[in-house]
C-alpha positions in Angstrom: -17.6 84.0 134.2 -19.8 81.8 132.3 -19.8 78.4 132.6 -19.1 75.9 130.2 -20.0 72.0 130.3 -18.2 71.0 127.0 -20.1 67.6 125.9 -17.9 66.6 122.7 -18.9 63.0 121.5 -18.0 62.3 117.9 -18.8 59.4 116.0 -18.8 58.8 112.2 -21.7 56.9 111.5 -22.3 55.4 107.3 -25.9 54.3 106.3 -26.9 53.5 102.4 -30.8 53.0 102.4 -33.0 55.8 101.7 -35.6 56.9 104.3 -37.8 60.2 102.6 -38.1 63.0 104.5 -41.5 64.1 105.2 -42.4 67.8 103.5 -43.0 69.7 106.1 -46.0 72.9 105.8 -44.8 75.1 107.7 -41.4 76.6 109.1 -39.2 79.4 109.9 -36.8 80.6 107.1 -34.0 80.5 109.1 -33.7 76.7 108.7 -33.8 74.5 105.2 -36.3 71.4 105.6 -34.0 69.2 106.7 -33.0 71.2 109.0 -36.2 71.8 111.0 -37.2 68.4 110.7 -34.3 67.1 112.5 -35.4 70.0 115.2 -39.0 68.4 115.1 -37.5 64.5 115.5 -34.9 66.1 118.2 -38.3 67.8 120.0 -40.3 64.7 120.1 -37.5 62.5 121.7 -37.3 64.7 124.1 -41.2 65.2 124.9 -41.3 61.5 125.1 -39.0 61.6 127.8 -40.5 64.3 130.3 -38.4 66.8 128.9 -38.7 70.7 127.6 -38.6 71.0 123.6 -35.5 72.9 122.2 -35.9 76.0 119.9 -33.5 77.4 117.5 -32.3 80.7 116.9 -31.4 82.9 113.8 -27.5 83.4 115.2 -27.2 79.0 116.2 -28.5 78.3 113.1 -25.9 80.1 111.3 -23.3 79.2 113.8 -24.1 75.3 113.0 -24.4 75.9 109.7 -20.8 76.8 109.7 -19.8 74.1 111.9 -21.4 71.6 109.1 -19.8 73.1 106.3 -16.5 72.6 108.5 -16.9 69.0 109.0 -17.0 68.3 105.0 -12.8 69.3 104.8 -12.2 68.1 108.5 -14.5 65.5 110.3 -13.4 66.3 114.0 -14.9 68.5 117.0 -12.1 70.4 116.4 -12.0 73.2 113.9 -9.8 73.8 110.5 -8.5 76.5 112.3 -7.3 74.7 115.5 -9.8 75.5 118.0 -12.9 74.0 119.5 -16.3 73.5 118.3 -17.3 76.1 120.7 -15.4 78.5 119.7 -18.1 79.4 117.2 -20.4 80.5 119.6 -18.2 83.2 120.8 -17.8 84.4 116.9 -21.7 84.7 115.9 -22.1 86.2 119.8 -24.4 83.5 121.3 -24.4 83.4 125.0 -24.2 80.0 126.8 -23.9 78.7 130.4 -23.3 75.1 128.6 -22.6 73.2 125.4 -22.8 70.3 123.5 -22.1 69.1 120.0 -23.4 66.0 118.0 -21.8 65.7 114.1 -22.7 62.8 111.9 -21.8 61.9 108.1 -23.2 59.9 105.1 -27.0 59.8 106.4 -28.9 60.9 103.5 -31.7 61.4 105.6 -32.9 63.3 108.6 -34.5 59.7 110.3 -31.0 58.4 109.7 -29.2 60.5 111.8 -31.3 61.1 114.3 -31.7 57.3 114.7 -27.7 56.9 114.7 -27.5 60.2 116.9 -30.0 58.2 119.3 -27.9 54.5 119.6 -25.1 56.2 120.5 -24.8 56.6 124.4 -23.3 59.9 124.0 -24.7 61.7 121.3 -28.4 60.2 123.4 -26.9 62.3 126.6 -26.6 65.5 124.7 -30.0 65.1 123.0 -31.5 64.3 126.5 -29.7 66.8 128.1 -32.0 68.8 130.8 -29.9 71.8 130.8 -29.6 72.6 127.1 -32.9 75.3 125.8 -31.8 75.6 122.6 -30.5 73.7 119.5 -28.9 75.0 116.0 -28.9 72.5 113.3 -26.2 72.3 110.7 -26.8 70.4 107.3 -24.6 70.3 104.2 -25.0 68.4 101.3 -21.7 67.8 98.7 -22.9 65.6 95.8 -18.9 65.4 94.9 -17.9 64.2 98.4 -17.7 60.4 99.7 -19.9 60.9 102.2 -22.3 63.2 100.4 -24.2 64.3 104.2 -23.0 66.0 107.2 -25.0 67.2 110.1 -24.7 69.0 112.6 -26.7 69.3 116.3 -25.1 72.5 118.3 -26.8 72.7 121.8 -26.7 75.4 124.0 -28.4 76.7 127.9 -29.0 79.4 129.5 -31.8 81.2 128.7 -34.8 83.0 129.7 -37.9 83.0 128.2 -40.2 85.8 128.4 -43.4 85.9 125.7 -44.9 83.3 123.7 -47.0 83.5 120.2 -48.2 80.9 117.6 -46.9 81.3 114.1 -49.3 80.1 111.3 -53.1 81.7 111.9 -55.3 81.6 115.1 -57.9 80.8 113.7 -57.4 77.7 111.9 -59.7 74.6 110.1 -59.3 70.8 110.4 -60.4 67.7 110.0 -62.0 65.5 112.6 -59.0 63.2 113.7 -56.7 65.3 112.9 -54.0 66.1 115.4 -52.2 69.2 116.5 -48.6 67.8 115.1 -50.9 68.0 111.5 -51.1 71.8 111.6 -47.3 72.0 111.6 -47.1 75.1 113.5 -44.7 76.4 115.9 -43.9 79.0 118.5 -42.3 82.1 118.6 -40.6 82.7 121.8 -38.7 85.3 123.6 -35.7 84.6 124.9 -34.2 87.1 126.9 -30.6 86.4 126.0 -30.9 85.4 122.4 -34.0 87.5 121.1 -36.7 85.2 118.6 -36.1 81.6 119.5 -38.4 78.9 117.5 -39.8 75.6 118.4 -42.6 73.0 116.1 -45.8 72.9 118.1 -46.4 69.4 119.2 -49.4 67.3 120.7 -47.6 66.9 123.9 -47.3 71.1 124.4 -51.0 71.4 124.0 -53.7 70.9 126.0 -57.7 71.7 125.6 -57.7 69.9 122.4 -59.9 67.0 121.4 -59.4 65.4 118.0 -62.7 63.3 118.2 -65.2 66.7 118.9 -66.1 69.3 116.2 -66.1 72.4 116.6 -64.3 75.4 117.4 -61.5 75.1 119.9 -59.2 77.2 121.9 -56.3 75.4 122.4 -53.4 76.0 124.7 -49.3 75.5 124.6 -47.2 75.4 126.8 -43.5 76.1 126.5 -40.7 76.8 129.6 -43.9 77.7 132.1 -44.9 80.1 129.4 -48.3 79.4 127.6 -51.0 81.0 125.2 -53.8 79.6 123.2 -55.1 80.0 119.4 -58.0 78.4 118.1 -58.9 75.6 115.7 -62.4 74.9 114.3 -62.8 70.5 113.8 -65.2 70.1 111.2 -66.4 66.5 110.5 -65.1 63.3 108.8 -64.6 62.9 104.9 -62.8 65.4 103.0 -62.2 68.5 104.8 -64.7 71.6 104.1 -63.6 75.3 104.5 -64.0 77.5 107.3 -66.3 80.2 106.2 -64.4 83.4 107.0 -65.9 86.2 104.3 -62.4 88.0 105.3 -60.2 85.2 103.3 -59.5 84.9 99.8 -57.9 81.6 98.9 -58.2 77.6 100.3 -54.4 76.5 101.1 -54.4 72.4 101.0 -52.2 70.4 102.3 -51.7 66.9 102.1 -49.6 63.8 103.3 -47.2 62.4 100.3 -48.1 59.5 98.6 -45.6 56.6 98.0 -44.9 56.2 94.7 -46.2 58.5 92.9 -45.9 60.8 90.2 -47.9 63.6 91.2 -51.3 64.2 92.4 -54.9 65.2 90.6 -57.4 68.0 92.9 -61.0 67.2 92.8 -63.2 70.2 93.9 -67.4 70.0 95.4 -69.6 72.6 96.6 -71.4 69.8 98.6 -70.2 66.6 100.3 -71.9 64.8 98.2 -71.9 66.8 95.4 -69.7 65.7 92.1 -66.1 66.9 92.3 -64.5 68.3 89.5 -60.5 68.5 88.3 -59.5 71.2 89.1 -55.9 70.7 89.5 -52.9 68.7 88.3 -49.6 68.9 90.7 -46.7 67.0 88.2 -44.1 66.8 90.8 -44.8 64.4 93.9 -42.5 66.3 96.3 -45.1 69.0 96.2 -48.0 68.8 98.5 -49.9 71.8 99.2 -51.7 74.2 96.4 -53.6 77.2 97.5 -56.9 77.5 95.6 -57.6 80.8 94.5 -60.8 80.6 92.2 -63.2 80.3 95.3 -65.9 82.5 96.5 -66.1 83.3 100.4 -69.2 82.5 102.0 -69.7 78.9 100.3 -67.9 75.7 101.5 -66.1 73.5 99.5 -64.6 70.5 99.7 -61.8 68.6 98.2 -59.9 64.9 97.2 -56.6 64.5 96.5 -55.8 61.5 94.2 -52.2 60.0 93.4 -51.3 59.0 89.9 -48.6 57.2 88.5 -47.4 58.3 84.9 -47.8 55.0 82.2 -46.7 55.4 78.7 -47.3 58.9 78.9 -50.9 58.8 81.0 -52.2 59.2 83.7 -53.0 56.1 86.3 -55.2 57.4 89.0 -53.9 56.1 92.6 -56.1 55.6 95.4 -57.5 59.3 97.6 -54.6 60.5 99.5 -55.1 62.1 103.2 -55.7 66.1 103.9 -53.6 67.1 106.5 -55.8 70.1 106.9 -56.9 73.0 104.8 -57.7 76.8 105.6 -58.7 79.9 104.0 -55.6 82.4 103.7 -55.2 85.7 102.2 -53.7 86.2 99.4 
């Protein structure tokens, strides 16, 4: 008979200020934005602590997702229907030895609730919780609702791991400095009992990486005494150039968002010190990557990113805004 260690703390937590959520580059579909960032935020508390990251799972996201669409008509860790929280996990078929559940409303913002999650004793054990492997994250949004948020953090353990592989390239470009977090991949893991499990790819997993030497790089990861590597090529400081692979089409950019502004303007050189060209307006600032598709392989390139700010109807160029990293993809 399984085991269950039902951790049920519920708290109803109300915040007003704003916090933006940072855009993130990469990440399974299973999860929205918020979502996976909340997983990411969840991950790094944990890391900070000594501890495993958790992963999520197509079958605990949609079982959270549920739960958070169940807490806009009835705030409780008991269900509309009468039973537990847990009982959702036996309907979408997810195995557990143990449980936990953490549900918050009226953050509008995924470093709200974690934060509120995180001064609460209780909701902190759960989060911290050695024996939980994997975590499904709920989050609905009801614009004609008081509370307007609700989240949702469903924990389960259990599980047995049994292959590792990095989603996003192996071969991969970026900038001297740069960390591993900046790539914003993550691992695809094999859990015995619940099939593809996913987790963000974090400094603290990796090991055989050094930020301040160029060159290539084979990195490793490590996840539940599993590990395998990928590579990354560090190219030098300034604005990011190209890894020449003849096999790729396309330069995907991505950058960090800029407060403030209206959208951003892409500059384009075949040499550092070249002059760089407009080749690019972006009009909305939430959007921060663009894929560059009128490039030739076999020549570098490099790239700016400027901020503007929209004045009577022009443009006020901002100051250069940070690559996170760029690469050559296929199209």
């Amino acid at each position: 008979m399984k085991k269950r260690i039902l951790q049920i703390m519920s708290w109803l937590l109300l915040f007003t200020a704003v916090v933006v959520t940072p855009v993130m580059a990469q990440k399974p579909s299973i999860c929205s934005k918020e979502e996976w960032e909340v997983l990411k935020l969840t991950n790094q508390k944990r890391l900070n602590q000594g501890l495993e990251p958790l992963s999520t799972t197509k079958k605990l996201q949609k079982a959270a997702g549920i739960r958070a669409a169940e807490t806009e008509s009835y705030f409780s860790h008991t269900r509309p229907d009468g039973t537990t929280c847990f009982s959702v996990l036996a309907e979408q078929d997810i195995f557990y030895w143990s449980a936990a559940e953490n549900i918050a409303a009226g953050q509008s913002s995924v470093e709200q609730v974690i934060n509120s999650w995180w001064n609460s004793s209780g909701h902190k054990r759960n989060m911290l919780n050695a024996s939980m492997t994997h975590l499904g994250i709920g989050y609905s949004k009801n614009t004609n609702d008081y509370f307007r948020h609700y989240w949702v953090q469903l924990f389960v353990g259990g599980c047995q791991f049994e292959s590792l592989s990095v989603k996003g390239g192996t071969a991969l470009s970026i900038k001297k400095g740069s960390t591993i977090s900046d790539l914003d991949l993550y691992l695809v893991a094999d859990c015995k009992r619940h099939g593809n499990s996913y987790v963000p790819i974090s400094d603290k997993m990796c090991s055989g990486y050094n930020k301040n030497k160029t060159g290539k790089q084979t990195v490793t990861v490590s996840y539940q005494k599993l590990t395998t590597t990928f590579t990354v090529t560090v190219t030098g400081t300034g604005e990011t150039a190209s890894d020449q692979n003849t096999q790729k089409k396309a330069v995907c950019l991505k950058w960090k968002k800029a407060a403030n502004a209206d959208g951003y303007v892409i500059y384009r050189a075949t040499s550092k010190n070249g002059k760089y060209q407009k080749i690019k307006t972006v009009q909305k600032s939430r959007i921060t990557e663009y894929t560059d598709k009128k490039v030739k392989t076999g020549k570098k390139y490099y790239y700016k990113v400027k901020s503007f700010q929209k004045k009577n109807n022009k443009l006020k160029i901002g100051k250069t805004v940070k690559l996170r990293f760029q690469k050559w993809v296929k199209l």
